[in-house]
Steps between C-alpha positions, in 0.01 A plus 500: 500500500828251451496349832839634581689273778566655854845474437504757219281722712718497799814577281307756296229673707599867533739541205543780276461361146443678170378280223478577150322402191223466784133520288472161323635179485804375684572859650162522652485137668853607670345800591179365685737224625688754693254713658298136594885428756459870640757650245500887506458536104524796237415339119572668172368468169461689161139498649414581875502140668158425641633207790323572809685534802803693391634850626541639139451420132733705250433565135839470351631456145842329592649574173488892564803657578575505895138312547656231648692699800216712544320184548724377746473835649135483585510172629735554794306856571211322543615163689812675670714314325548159328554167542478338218351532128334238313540647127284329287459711207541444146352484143486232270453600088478180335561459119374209326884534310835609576524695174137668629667637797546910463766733668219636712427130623870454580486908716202386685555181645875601597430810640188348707661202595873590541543848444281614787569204713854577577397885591212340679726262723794685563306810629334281732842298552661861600215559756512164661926595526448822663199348713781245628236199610561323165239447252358248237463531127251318321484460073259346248714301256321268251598141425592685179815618685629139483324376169484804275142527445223355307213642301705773367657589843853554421537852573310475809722195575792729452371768703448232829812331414690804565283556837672199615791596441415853635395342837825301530726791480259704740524219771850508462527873527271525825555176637739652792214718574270240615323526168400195328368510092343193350251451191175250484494365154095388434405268220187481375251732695157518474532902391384712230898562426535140414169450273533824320538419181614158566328238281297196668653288327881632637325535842423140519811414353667639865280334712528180373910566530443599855522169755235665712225517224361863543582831494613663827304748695618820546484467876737199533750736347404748784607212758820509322544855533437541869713219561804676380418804633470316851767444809423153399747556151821708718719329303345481197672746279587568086237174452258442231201285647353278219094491523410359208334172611802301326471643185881608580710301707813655597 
Protein backbone atom coordinates (compact mmCIF):
# COMPACT_ATOMS: atom_id res chain seq x y z
CA UNK A 1 0.00 0.00 0.00
CA UNK A 2 3.03 2.74 0.69
CA UNK A 3 5.74 0.86 -0.86
CA UNK A 4 7.63 0.67 2.36
CA UNK A 5 11.62 0.24 1.74
CA UNK A 6 13.31 -3.14 2.76
CA UNK A 7 15.22 -1.37 5.12
CA UNK A 8 12.26 -0.43 7.33
CA UNK A 9 11.00 -3.97 6.99
CA UNK A 10 14.13 -5.60 8.08
CA UNK A 11 14.39 -3.22 11.17
CA UNK A 12 10.67 -3.55 11.86
CA UNK A 13 9.32 -6.97 10.82
CA UNK A 14 8.23 -8.78 13.99
CA UNK A 15 7.75 -5.85 16.40
CA UNK A 16 5.25 -5.36 18.96
CA UNK A 17 3.64 -1.97 18.25
CA UNK A 18 0.42 -0.45 19.54
CA UNK A 19 -0.84 2.47 17.56
CA UNK A 20 -3.44 4.78 18.45
CA UNK A 21 -5.86 7.14 16.95
CA UNK A 22 -5.73 4.15 14.34
CA UNK A 23 -9.35 4.51 12.17
CA UNK A 24 -8.82 7.56 9.90
CA UNK A 25 -6.42 9.75 8.67
CA UNK A 26 -2.80 9.94 9.71
CA UNK A 27 -3.32 7.16 12.47
CA UNK A 28 -4.64 4.72 9.99
CA UNK A 29 -1.87 5.18 7.15
CA UNK A 30 0.78 4.46 10.15
CA UNK A 31 -1.20 1.69 10.98
CA UNK A 32 -1.39 -0.15 7.50
CA UNK A 33 2.24 1.05 7.10
CA UNK A 34 3.23 -1.15 9.91
CA UNK A 35 1.54 -4.31 9.40
CA UNK A 36 2.73 -3.87 5.32
CA UNK A 37 6.99 -4.25 7.19
CA UNK A 38 5.66 -7.39 9.24
CA UNK A 39 4.97 -5.28 12.47
CA UNK A 40 3.01 -7.30 15.12
CA UNK A 41 0.22 -4.48 15.65
CA UNK A 42 -2.71 -3.82 18.24
CA UNK A 43 -4.66 -0.25 17.07
CA UNK A 44 -7.02 1.73 19.22
CA UNK A 45 -9.62 4.07 18.54
CA UNK A 46 -12.85 5.67 20.05
CA UNK A 47 -14.19 3.31 17.26
CA UNK A 48 -12.94 -0.37 16.66
CA UNK A 49 -10.07 0.14 13.96
CA UNK A 50 -10.97 -1.73 10.80
CA UNK A 51 -6.92 -2.09 9.32
CA UNK A 52 -6.56 -5.50 8.09
CA UNK A 53 -3.81 -7.46 9.21
CA UNK A 54 -3.56 -6.57 12.85
CA UNK A 55 -3.80 -8.92 16.02
CA UNK A 56 -6.39 -6.62 17.79
CA UNK A 57 -8.46 -3.46 17.44
CA UNK A 58 -9.55 -1.74 20.87
CA UNK A 59 -12.45 0.60 21.36
CA UNK A 60 -11.08 3.06 23.79
CA UNK A 61 -12.13 6.53 24.93
CA UNK A 62 -8.59 7.81 26.05
CA UNK A 63 -9.98 10.52 28.09
CA UNK A 64 -11.70 7.97 30.62
CA UNK A 65 -10.18 7.56 33.74
CA UNK A 66 -7.40 4.65 33.74
CA UNK A 67 -8.39 4.03 29.80
CA UNK A 68 -5.16 4.74 28.84
CA UNK A 69 -3.23 1.99 31.14
CA UNK A 70 -5.83 -0.38 30.51
CA UNK A 71 -5.03 0.25 26.99
CA UNK A 72 -1.55 -0.34 27.37
CA UNK A 73 -2.57 -3.32 29.27
CA UNK A 74 -4.24 -5.12 26.44
CA UNK A 75 -1.73 -4.43 24.06
CA UNK A 76 1.20 -6.26 25.68
CA UNK A 77 -1.43 -9.28 26.65
CA UNK A 78 -2.05 -9.67 23.31
CA UNK A 79 1.52 -9.08 21.53
CA UNK A 80 3.56 -10.28 24.71
CA UNK A 81 4.81 -7.24 25.20
CA UNK A 82 5.85 -3.97 23.45
CA UNK A 83 8.15 -2.43 21.48
CA UNK A 84 7.19 0.56 20.62
CA UNK A 85 3.90 2.86 20.32
CA UNK A 86 3.12 5.13 17.61
CA UNK A 87 0.41 7.48 19.45
CA UNK A 88 -1.30 9.32 17.04
CA UNK A 89 -4.38 10.43 18.62
CA UNK A 90 -5.92 13.66 19.05
CA UNK A 91 -8.87 16.10 18.40
CA UNK A 92 -8.93 19.24 16.80
CA UNK A 93 -12.17 21.84 17.74
CA UNK A 94 -11.63 24.71 15.63
CA UNK A 95 -13.28 28.15 16.33
CA UNK A 96 -13.59 30.60 13.69
CA UNK A 97 -12.52 33.20 16.93
CA UNK A 98 -10.55 33.15 19.95
CA UNK A 99 -13.33 34.82 21.93
CA UNK A 100 -15.69 31.74 20.32
CA UNK A 101 -13.61 29.24 22.02
CA UNK A 102 -15.65 27.59 25.22
CA UNK A 103 -14.22 25.95 28.48
CA UNK A 104 -15.41 22.64 27.10
CA UNK A 105 -13.23 23.31 23.86
CA UNK A 106 -10.22 24.14 26.06
CA UNK A 107 -11.14 20.30 28.45
CA UNK A 108 -11.31 18.42 25.28
CA UNK A 109 -8.46 19.09 23.27
CA UNK A 110 -6.09 19.04 26.49
CA UNK A 111 -7.29 16.11 27.92
CA UNK A 112 -7.22 14.21 24.35
CA UNK A 113 -4.12 15.51 23.32
CA UNK A 114 -2.04 15.97 26.53
CA UNK A 115 -3.90 14.78 29.30
CA UNK A 116 -4.15 11.20 28.11
CA UNK A 117 -0.93 11.23 26.26
CA UNK A 118 1.32 11.41 29.20
CA UNK A 119 -0.77 8.38 30.98
CA UNK A 120 -0.67 6.82 27.57
CA UNK A 121 3.27 7.01 27.21
CA UNK A 122 4.52 6.54 30.49
CA UNK A 123 2.48 3.29 31.05
CA UNK A 124 3.95 2.02 28.03
CA UNK A 125 7.41 3.77 29.00
CA UNK A 126 7.14 1.67 32.47
CA UNK A 127 6.58 -1.61 30.49
CA UNK A 128 9.35 -1.13 28.03
CA UNK A 129 11.65 -0.41 31.67
CA UNK A 130 10.62 -3.53 33.28
CA UNK A 131 10.80 -5.44 29.79
CA UNK A 132 14.61 -4.21 29.84
CA UNK A 133 15.18 -4.43 25.73
CA UNK A 134 14.49 -0.67 25.45
CA UNK A 135 11.69 0.71 23.58
CA UNK A 136 10.55 3.61 21.21
CA UNK A 137 7.96 6.29 21.71
CA UNK A 138 6.30 7.81 18.95
CA UNK A 139 3.89 11.35 19.17
CA UNK A 140 1.70 13.34 16.77
CA UNK A 141 2.61 17.01 17.28
CA UNK A 142 1.23 19.57 14.77
CA UNK A 143 3.25 22.32 13.11
CA UNK A 144 0.96 24.23 15.49
CA UNK A 145 3.40 23.20 18.28
CA UNK A 146 5.96 25.61 16.75
CA UNK A 147 3.57 28.28 15.12
CA UNK A 148 0.57 28.47 17.42
CA UNK A 149 -2.12 27.59 15.14
CA UNK A 150 -4.23 28.94 12.45
CA UNK A 151 -7.91 28.84 11.68
CA UNK A 152 -8.85 29.18 15.21
CA UNK A 153 -6.31 26.52 16.44
CA UNK A 154 -4.86 28.05 19.43
CA UNK A 155 -6.01 25.79 22.01
CA UNK A 156 -5.24 22.84 20.04
CA UNK A 157 -1.84 24.54 19.41
CA UNK A 158 -1.50 24.72 23.13
CA UNK A 159 -2.48 21.31 23.76
CA UNK A 160 0.51 19.89 21.07
CA UNK A 161 2.82 22.47 22.25
CA UNK A 162 2.81 21.04 25.60
CA UNK A 163 3.16 17.35 23.96
CA UNK A 164 6.46 18.55 22.95
CA UNK A 165 7.43 19.49 25.75
CA UNK A 166 5.87 16.33 27.38
CA UNK A 167 8.03 14.12 25.06
CA UNK A 168 11.24 15.97 25.96
CA UNK A 169 11.03 15.39 29.59
CA UNK A 170 9.90 11.65 28.94
CA UNK A 171 13.10 11.01 26.78
CA UNK A 172 15.00 12.43 29.38
CA UNK A 173 13.40 10.40 32.10
CA UNK A 174 13.78 6.93 30.18
CA UNK A 175 16.60 7.69 28.14
CA UNK A 176 19.03 5.38 30.46
CA UNK A 177 16.56 2.74 29.82
CA UNK A 178 17.15 2.39 26.23
CA UNK A 179 13.96 4.30 25.63
CA UNK A 180 13.90 6.89 23.07
CA UNK A 181 10.62 9.64 22.79
CA UNK A 182 10.35 11.88 19.79
CA UNK A 183 7.23 13.76 18.12
CA UNK A 184 6.41 14.08 14.11
CA UNK A 185 5.03 17.50 13.65
CA UNK A 186 2.71 17.25 10.09
CA UNK A 187 1.66 20.35 8.22
CA UNK A 188 -0.92 20.39 6.05
CA UNK A 189 -2.51 16.84 5.59
CA UNK A 190 -4.89 15.82 3.31
CA UNK A 191 -7.40 14.74 6.47
CA UNK A 192 -10.81 15.42 7.49
CA UNK A 193 -9.10 17.01 10.86
CA UNK A 194 -7.53 19.64 8.75
CA UNK A 195 -10.67 20.61 6.38
CA UNK A 196 -13.20 20.49 9.10
CA UNK A 197 -14.43 23.56 9.29
CA UNK A 198 -11.57 25.16 7.65
CA UNK A 199 -12.58 27.67 4.94
CA UNK A 200 -11.27 27.20 1.16
CA UNK A 201 -10.25 30.17 1.04
CA UNK A 202 -7.76 29.67 4.46
CA UNK A 203 -7.00 26.19 2.96
CA UNK A 204 -5.51 27.62 -0.09
CA UNK A 205 -4.01 30.26 1.74
CA UNK A 206 -1.53 27.21 3.35
CA UNK A 207 -0.79 25.64 0.34
CA UNK A 208 0.28 28.38 -1.48
CA UNK A 209 2.67 29.16 1.84
CA UNK A 210 3.90 25.65 1.61
CA UNK A 211 7.25 25.39 -0.88
CA UNK A 212 6.01 21.98 -1.94
CA UNK A 213 2.58 23.18 -3.38
CA UNK A 214 0.10 20.52 -1.93
CA UNK A 215 -1.14 19.16 0.94
CA UNK A 216 0.65 16.10 2.39
CA UNK A 217 -0.69 12.65 2.42
CA UNK A 218 -1.34 11.03 5.39
CA UNK A 219 0.95 8.16 4.51
CA UNK A 220 4.17 10.22 4.07
CA UNK A 221 3.60 11.06 7.69
CA UNK A 222 3.40 7.23 8.31
CA UNK A 223 7.07 7.00 6.71
CA UNK A 224 7.96 9.42 9.31
CA UNK A 225 6.59 7.51 12.01
CA UNK A 226 8.17 4.15 11.31
CA UNK A 227 11.30 5.80 10.81
CA UNK A 228 11.57 6.87 14.35
CA UNK A 229 10.28 3.99 15.67
CA UNK A 230 13.12 2.04 13.68
CA UNK A 231 16.88 0.76 14.75
CA UNK A 232 17.60 3.08 11.96
CA UNK A 233 16.78 6.38 14.61
CA UNK A 234 18.98 4.65 18.00
CA UNK A 235 20.06 7.82 18.67
CA UNK A 236 17.41 9.80 17.88
CA UNK A 237 15.90 10.87 21.12
CA UNK A 238 13.65 14.10 22.80
CA UNK A 239 13.42 15.27 18.76
CA UNK A 240 10.63 16.90 17.03
CA UNK A 241 10.75 15.84 13.21
CA UNK A 242 9.32 18.72 11.05
CA UNK A 243 6.99 17.24 8.06
CA UNK A 244 5.44 19.98 6.88
CA UNK A 245 6.76 20.22 3.27
CA UNK A 246 8.63 23.62 4.31
CA UNK A 247 5.85 25.29 5.54
CA UNK A 248 8.13 25.36 8.88
CA UNK A 249 11.68 25.43 8.70
CA UNK A 250 13.40 24.91 11.85
Amino acid sequence: MIGMTSWLDDQLAGARVLVTGARGGIGAAVTEAFVAVGASVVATDIEVPQTPGVRLGIPADLREPGAPQRTVEQAIDVLGGLDAVAHMAGVLRRRQRVADVTEADWDLQHEVNLKASFFLLRAAAEHMVRQGTGGRLVAATSQGWWSGGYGGSAVYAASKGGLVSLCRGLARSYGPAGITVNTVAPGAVDTPMLTTDLSEAALESIIEATPLGRLARPEEVAAAVLFLASARASFITAATLNVSGGWLAY
